[in-house]
C-alpha positions as a Markdown table, in Angstrom:
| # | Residue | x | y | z |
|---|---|---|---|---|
| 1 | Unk | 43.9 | 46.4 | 78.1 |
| 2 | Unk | 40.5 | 45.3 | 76.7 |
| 3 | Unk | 41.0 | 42.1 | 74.4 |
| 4 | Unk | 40.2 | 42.1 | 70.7 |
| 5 | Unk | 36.6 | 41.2 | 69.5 |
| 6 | Unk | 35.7 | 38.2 | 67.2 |
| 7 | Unk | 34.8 | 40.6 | 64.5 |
| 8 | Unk | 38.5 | 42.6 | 65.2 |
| 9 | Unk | 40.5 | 38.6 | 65.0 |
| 10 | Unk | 38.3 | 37.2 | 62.1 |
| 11 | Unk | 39.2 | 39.7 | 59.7 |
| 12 | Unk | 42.4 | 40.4 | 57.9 |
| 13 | Unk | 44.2 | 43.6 | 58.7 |
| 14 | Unk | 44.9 | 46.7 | 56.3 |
| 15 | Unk | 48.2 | 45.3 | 55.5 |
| 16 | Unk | 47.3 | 41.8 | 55.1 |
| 17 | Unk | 44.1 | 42.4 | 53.0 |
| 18 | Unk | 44.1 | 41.5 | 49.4 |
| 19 | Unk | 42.4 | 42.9 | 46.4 |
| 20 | Unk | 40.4 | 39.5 | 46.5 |
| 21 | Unk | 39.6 | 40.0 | 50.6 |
| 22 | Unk | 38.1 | 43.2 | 49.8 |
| 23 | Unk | 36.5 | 42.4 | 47.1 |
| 24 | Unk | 34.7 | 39.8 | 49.0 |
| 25 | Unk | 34.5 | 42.0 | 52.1 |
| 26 | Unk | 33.4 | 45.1 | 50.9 |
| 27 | Unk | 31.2 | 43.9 | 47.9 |
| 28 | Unk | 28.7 | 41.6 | 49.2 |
| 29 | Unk | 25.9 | 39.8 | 47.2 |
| 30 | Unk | 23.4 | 41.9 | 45.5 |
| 31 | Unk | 25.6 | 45.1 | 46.0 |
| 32 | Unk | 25.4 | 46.0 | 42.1 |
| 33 | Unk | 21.8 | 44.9 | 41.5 |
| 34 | Unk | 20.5 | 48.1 | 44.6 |
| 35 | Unk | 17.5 | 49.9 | 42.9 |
| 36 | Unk | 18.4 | 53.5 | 42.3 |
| 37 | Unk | 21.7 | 53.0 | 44.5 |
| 38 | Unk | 23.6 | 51.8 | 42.2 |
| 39 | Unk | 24.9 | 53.5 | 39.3 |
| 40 | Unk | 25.1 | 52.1 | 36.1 |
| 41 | Unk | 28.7 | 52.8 | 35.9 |
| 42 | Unk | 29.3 | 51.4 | 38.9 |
| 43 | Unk | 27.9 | 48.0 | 37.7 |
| 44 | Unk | 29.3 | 48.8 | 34.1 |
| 45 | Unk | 33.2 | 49.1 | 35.6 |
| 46 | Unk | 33.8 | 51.1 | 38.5 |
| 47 | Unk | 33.0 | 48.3 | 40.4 |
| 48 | Unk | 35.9 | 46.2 | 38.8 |
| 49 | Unk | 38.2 | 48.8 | 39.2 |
| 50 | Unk | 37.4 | 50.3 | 42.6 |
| 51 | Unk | 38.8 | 47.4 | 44.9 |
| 52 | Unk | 42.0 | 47.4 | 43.6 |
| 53 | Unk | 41.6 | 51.1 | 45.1 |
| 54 | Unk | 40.6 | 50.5 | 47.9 |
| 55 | Unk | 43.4 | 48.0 | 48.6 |
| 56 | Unk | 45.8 | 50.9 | 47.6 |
| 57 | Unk | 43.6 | 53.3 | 50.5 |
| 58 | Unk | 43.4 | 50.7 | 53.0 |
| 59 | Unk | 47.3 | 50.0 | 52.9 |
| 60 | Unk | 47.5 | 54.1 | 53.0 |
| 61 | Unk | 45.7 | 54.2 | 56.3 |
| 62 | Unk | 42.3 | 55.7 | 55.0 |
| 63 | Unk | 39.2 | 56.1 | 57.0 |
| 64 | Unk | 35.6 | 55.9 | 54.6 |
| 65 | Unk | 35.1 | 59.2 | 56.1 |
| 66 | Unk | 38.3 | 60.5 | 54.6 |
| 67 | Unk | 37.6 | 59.2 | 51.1 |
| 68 | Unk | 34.3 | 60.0 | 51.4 |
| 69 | Unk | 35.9 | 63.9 | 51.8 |
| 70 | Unk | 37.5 | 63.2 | 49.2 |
| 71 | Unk | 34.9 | 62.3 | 47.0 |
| 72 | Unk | 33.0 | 65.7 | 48.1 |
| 73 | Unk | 36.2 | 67.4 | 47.0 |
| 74 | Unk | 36.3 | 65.7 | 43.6 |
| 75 | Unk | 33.1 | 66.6 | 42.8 |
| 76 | Unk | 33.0 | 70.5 | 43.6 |
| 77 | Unk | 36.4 | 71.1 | 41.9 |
| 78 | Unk | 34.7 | 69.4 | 39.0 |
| 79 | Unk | 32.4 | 72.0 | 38.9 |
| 80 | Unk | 35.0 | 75.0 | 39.5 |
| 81 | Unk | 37.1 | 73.1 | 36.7 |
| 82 | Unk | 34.2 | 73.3 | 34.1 |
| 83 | Unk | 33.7 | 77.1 | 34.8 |
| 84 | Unk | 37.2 | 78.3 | 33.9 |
| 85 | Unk | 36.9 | 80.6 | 31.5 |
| 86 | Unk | 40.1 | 79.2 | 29.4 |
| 87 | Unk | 40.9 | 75.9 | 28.8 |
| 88 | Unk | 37.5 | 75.1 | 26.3 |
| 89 | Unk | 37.8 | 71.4 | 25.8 |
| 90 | Unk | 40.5 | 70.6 | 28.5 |
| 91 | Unk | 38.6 | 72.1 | 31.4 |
| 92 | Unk | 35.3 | 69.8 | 30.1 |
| 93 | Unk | 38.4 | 66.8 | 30.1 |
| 94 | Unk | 39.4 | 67.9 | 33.4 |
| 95 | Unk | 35.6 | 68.0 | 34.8 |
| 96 | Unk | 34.9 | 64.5 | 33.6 |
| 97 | Unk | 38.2 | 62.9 | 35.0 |
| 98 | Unk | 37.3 | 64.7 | 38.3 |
| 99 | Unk | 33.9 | 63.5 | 37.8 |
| 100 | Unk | 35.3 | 59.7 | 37.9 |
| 101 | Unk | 37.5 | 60.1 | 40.7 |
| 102 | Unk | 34.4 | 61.3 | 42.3 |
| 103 | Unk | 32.2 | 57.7 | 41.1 |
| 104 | Unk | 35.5 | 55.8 | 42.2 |
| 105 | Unk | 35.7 | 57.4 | 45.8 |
| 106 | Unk | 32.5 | 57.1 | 45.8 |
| 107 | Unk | 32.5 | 52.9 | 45.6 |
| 108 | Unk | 35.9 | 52.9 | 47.2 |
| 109 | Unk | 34.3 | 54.8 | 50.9 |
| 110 | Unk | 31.9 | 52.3 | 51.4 |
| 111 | Unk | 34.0 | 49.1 | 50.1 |
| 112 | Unk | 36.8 | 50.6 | 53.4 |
| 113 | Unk | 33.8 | 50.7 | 55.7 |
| 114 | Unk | 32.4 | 47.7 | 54.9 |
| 115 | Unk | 35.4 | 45.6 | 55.0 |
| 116 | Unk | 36.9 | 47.2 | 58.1 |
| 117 | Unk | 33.5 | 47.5 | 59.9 |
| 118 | Unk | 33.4 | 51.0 | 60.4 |
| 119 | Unk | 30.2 | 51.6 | 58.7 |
| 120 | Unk | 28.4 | 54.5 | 60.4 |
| 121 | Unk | 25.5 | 56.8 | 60.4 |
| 122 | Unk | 28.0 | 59.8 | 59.9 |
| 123 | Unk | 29.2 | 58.2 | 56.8 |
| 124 | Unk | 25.8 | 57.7 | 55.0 |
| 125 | Unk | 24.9 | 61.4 | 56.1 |
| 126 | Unk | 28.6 | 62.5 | 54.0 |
| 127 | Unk | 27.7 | 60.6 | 51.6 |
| 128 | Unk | 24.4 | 61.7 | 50.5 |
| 129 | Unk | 25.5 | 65.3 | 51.1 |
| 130 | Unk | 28.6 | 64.5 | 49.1 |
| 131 | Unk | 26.1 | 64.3 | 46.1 |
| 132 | Unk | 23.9 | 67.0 | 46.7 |
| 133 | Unk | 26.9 | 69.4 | 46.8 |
| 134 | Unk | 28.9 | 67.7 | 43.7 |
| 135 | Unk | 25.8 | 67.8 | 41.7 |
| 136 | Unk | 25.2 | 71.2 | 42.3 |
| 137 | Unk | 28.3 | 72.3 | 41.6 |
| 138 | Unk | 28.6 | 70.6 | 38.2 |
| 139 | Unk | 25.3 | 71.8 | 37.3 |
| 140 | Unk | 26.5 | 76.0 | 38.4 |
| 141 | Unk | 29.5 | 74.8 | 36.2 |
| 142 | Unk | 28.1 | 74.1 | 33.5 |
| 143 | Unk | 25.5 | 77.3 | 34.1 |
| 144 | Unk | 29.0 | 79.5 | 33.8 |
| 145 | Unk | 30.6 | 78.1 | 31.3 |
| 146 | Unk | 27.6 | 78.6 | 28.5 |
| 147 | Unk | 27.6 | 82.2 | 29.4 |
| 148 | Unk | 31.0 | 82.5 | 28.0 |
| 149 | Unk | 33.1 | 85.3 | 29.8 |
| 150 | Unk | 29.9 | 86.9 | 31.5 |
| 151 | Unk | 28.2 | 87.9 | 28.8 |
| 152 | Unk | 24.6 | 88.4 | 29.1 |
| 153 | Unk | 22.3 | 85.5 | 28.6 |
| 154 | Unk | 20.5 | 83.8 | 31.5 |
| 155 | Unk | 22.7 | 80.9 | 31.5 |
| 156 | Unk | 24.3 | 81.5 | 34.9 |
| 157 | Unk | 20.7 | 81.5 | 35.6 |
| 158 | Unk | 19.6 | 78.5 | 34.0 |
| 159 | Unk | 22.8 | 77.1 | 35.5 |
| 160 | Unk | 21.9 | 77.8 | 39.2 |
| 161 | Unk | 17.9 | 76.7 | 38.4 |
| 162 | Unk | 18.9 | 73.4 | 37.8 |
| 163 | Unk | 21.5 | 72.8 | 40.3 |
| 164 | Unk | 18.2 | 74.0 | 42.6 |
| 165 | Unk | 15.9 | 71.1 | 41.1 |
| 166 | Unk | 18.2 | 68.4 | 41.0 |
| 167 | Unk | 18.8 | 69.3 | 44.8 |
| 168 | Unk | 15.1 | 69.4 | 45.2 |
| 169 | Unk | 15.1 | 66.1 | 43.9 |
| 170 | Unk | 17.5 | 64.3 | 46.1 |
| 171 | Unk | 15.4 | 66.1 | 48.8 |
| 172 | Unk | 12.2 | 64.4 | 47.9 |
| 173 | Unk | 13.7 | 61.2 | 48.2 |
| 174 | Unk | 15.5 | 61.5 | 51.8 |
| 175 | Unk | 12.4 | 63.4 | 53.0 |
| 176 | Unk | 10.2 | 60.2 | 52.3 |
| 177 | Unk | 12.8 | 58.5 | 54.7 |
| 178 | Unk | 12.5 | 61.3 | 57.1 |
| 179 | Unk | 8.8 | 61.3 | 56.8 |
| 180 | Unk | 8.5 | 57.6 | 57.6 |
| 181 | Unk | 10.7 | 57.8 | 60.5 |
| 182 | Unk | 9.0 | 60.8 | 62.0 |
| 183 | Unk | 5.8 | 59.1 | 61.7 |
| 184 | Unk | 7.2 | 55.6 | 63.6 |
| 185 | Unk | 8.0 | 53.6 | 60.3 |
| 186 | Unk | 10.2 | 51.8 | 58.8 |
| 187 | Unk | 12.4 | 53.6 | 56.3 |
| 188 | Unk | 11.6 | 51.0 | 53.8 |
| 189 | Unk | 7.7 | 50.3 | 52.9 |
| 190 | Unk | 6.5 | 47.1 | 52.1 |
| 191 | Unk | 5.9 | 46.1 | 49.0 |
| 192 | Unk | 9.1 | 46.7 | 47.3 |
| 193 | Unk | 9.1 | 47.8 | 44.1 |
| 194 | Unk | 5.5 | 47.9 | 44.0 |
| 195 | Unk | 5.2 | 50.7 | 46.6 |
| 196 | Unk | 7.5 | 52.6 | 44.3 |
| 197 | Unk | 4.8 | 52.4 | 41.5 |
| 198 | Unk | 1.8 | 55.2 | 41.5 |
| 199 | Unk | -1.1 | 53.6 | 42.9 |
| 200 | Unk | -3.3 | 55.1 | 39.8 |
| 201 | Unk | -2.8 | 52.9 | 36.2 |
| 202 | Unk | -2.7 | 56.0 | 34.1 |
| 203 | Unk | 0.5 | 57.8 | 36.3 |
| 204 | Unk | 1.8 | 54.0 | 36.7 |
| 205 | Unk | 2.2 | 53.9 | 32.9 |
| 206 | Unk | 3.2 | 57.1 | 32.6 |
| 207 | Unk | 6.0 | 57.1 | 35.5 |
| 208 | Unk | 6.9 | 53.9 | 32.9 |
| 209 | Unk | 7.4 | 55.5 | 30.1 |
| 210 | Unk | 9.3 | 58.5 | 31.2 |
| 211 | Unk | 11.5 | 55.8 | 33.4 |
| 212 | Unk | 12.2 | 54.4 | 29.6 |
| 213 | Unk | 13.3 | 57.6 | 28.5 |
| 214 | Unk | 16.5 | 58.1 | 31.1 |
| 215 | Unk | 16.1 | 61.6 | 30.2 |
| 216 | Unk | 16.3 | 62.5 | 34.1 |
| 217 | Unk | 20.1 | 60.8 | 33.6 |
| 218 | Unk | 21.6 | 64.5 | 32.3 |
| 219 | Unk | 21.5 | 65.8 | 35.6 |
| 220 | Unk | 22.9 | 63.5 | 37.1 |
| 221 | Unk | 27.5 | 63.9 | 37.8 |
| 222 | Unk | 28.5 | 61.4 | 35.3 |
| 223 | Unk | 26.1 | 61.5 | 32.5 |
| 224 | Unk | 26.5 | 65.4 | 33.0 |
| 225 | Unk | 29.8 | 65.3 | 33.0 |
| 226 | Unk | 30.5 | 63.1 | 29.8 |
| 227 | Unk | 28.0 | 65.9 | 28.1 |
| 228 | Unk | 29.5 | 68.6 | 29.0 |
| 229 | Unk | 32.8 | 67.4 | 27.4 |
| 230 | Unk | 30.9 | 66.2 | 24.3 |
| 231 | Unk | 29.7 | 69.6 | 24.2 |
| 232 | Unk | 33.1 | 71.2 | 24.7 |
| 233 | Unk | 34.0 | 68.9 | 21.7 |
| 234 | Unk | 31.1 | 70.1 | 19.0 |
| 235 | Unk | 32.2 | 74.0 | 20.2 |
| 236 | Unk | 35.4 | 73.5 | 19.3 |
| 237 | Unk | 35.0 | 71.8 | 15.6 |
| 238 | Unk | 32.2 | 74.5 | 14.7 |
| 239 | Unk | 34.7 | 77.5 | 16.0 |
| 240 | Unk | 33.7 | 81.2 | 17.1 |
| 241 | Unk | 33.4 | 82.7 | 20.3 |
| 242 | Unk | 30.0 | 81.4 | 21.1 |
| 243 | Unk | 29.5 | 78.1 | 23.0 |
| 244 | Unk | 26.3 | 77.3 | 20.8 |
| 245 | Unk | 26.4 | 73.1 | 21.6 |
| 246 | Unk | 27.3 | 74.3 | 25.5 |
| 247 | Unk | 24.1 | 76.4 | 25.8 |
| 248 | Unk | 21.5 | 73.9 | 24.3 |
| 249 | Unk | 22.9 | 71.8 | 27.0 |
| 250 | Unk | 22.3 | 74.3 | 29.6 |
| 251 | Unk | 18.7 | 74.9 | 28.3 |
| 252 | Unk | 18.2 | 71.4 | 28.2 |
| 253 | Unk | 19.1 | 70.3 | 31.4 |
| 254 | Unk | 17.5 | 73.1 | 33.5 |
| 255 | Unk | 14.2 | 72.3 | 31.5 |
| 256 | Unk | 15.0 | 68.3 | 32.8 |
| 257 | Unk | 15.3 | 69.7 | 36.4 |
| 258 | Unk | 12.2 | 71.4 | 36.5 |
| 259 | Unk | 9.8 | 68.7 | 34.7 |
| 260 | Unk | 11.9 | 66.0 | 36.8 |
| 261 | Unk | 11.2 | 67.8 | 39.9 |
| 262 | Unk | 7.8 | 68.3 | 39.3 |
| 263 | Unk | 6.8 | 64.6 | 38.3 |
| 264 | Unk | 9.0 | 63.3 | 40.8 |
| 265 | Unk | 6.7 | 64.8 | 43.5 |
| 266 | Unk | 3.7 | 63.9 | 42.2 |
| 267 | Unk | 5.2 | 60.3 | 41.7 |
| 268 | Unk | 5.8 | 60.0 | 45.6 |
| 269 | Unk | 2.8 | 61.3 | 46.4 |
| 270 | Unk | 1.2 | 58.7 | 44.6 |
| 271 | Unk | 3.0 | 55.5 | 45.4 |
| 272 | Unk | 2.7 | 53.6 | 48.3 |
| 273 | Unk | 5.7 | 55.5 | 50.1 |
| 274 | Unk | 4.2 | 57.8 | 52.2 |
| 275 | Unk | 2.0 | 55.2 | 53.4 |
């Protein structure tokens, strides 16, 4: 029998751990302050809440792969929720609280795996497709739910167009990864933040000012979610069979997918990323 390692006897088991252990364990220094990894409700309060979670999964035997299954879970029934074709504000109540159990798996996976060591290349790759498919699905939610019962109208449409840029987008970013390592590089370039930035002035002060705007935020689970429900809310005070504050959403948000997707590309291909 092979003896434990110093890593194995230095840390506290499942069932000894405290909130405090993996709070220190699987939150380490600069965790909330990650440029565009970490979600502003995650610094807001998930990340208060969430170890107390992960406590509660570690002393339930959880692998981070398992919550992170989880999370992927969460996140399409979200979607599926939203589309019902009863329910009007309840299902948008039921999509956001599915959206937050999504955010809250989401910090609790990598708070296990962090904490228990069993961080892994398998579990990064979950996660990031864990996004792509709960953002998707919110955004072909929200697509059925403003056509209202099938009726005609494009939204389904508009619906399944955005879900297709804001996947786009999440593909532009890993590809730059990809790129890099295909090409012999690090995945990070040098420079920091300032290889994020266009290298010409005028797109520089634009990528600024459209930064400042956070209107890319509506496609994104949470802020989507939260809109959808405030939607769901406005429908149901103005009355009739017509989802009028539900379908400017939709309109909205597949016109954010396509401008975002757009000026995201040009934005990489004009920073420092690529080289």
């Amino acid at each position: 029998m092979s003896s434990p390692t110093d890593a194995e006897t230095s840390r506290p088991s499942r069932r000894a751990a405290t909130v405090a252990d993996v709070r220190a364990g699987g939150q380490p220094p600069g965790l909330k302050e990650r440029r565009n990894e970490e979600h502003w409700a995650g610094r807001l309060y998930m990340r208060s809440l969430s170890p107390y979670f992960s406590w509660f999964f570690l002393r339930l035997g959880f692998t981070p792969n398992q919550l992170t299954y989880l999370m992927i879970v969460c996140g399409m029934l979200a979607g599926l929720v939203v589309a019902l074709p009863v329910g009007g504000v309840w299902t948008a109540l039921g999509g956001a609280v599915l959206i937050q159990a999504y955010l809250l798996l989401d910090c609790s996976d990598g708070e296990v795996a962090r904490y228990t060591g069993q961080t892994s290349v398998a579990g990064v790759f979950l996660d990031r497709i864990g996004h792509y498919l709960s953002e998707v699905a919110l955004l072909i939610g929200l697509g059925v739910r403003a056509q209202a019962a099938w009726e005609s109208g494009g939204y389904v449409e508009l619906g399944l167009l955005a879900a297709l840029g804001a996947a786009l987008i999440k593909a532009e970013t890993d590809n730059v990864v990809v790129a890099r390592a295909k090409s012999g590089l690090p995945a990070d370039p040098t420079g920091g933040d300032r290889a994020l930035r266009p290298r010409s002035t005028g797109l520089a002060l634009a990528r600024q000012a459209v930064a400042m705007l956070r209107f890319h935020r509506i496609i994104g689970a949470v802020e989507l979610s939260l809109l959808i429900l405030a939607a769901a809310v406005l429908d149901a005070l103005v009355g009739g069979h017509t989802p009028v504050a539900t379908r400017v959403l939709a309109v909205a948000v597949a016109a954010v997918a396509v401008v975002q997707t757009a000026l995201h590309l040009v934005s990489i291909l004009a920073s420092r990323r690529l080289k």
